[in-house]
N, C-alpha and C positions, 0 to 999 in steps of 0.2 A: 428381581434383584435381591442378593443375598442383605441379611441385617447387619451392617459395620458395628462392631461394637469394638472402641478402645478404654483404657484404664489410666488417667494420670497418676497413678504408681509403674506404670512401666513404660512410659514416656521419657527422656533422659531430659532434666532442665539447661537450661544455658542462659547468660546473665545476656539479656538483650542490650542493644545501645543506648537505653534509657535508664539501665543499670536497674531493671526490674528483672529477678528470676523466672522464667518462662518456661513453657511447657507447651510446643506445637504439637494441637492434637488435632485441627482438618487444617491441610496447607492441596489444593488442586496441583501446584508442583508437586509435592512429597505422594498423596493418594490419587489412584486412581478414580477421580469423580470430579464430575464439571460444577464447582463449586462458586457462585458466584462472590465467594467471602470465605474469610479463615477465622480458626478461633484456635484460641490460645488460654492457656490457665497461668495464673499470675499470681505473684506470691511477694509481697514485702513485709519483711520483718520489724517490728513495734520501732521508732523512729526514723524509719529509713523512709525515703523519698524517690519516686523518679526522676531522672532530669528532665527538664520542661523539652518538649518536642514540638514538633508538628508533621501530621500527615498529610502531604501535598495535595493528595486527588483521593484518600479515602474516610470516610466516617468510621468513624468507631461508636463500638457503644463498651460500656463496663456493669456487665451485671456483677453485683457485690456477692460472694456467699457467705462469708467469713469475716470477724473482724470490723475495725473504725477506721473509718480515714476523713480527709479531705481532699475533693477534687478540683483542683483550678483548670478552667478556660477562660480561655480570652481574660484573664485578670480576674473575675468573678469564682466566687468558691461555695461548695457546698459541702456539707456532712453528711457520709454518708457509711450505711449499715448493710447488715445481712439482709438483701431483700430490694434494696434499690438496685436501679437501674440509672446508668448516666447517659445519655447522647452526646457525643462532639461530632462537631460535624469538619467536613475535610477543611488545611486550611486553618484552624482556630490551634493556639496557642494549649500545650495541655499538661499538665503532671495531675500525678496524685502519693497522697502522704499518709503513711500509718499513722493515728494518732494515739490506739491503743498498748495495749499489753501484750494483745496475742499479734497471731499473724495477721495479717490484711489480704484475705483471699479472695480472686476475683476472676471473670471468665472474660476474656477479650475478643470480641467481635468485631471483624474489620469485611467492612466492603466499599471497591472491589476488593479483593483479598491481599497483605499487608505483602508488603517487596520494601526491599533495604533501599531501592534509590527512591522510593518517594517519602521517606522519612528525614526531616534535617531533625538532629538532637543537637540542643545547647549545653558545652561544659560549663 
C-alpha cells in the first residue's frame, strides 16, 4: 500500500452543525480505505463555543494541539491544553469552549466514523 499523506492547508473547512470550523481529513465515504473511524481537524476561535451535541452510536475522542479550552460531558467539565487528550463516549452529552487568546486547535476522532444522522445538536 502506497503512504496516504494529506495537508490540512489544503483541505477546504466548513462550519460543522455544532458551529465548529472543520476540516475532514480521513472520512471511509470521501477515501478510498476501510477506516473503521474518521478524523477531522477543529478549529474554534478565542470565545467561541460549540453547541452541545450528542453522538448517538459513536465515541469521540479530542486530542488538543493548540490553544485552551473547556470541555463538557455529561455536565462535568475539564481544562484542557496542548497535549490532552478527552474521551466521550457515544451517547454523553458534549461541547467544548475556547477560553483563550489564540485559536483552540484540536484533532477529532470518531469511531465508528461520524455520519450526520447520528449526531442530534442542540440550538
Amino acid at each position: 500500500m502506497a503512504i496516504i499523506k494529506k495537508s490540512i492547508d489544503q483541505i477546504s473547512p466548513f462550519t460543522a452543525g455544532d458551529d465548529t470550523l472543520i476540516r475532514e481529513v480521513l472520512h471511509p465515504r470521501n477515501d478510498d480505505l476501510a477506516l473503521g473511524y474518521s478524523l477531522a481537524f477543529a478549529v474554534l476561535e478565542p470565545g467561541r463555543a460549540s453547541l452541545p451535541h450528542i453522538l448517538k452510536k459513536s465515541d469521540e475522542v479530542y486530542a488538543i494541539g493548540k490553544g485552551r479550552g473547556r470541555a463538557f460531558i455529561d455536565g462535568e467539565a475539564a481544562d484542557v491544553g496542548p497535549g490532552d487528550v478527552v474521551v466521550i463516549p457515544a451517547g454523553a452529552r458534549q461541547y467544548i469552549e475556547n477560553t483563550g487568546d489564540e485559536h483552540l486547535e484540536f484533532w477529532c476522532i470518531v469511531s465508528p466514523p461520524w455520519n450526520e444522522e447520528d449526531e442530534l445538536v442542540e440550538d
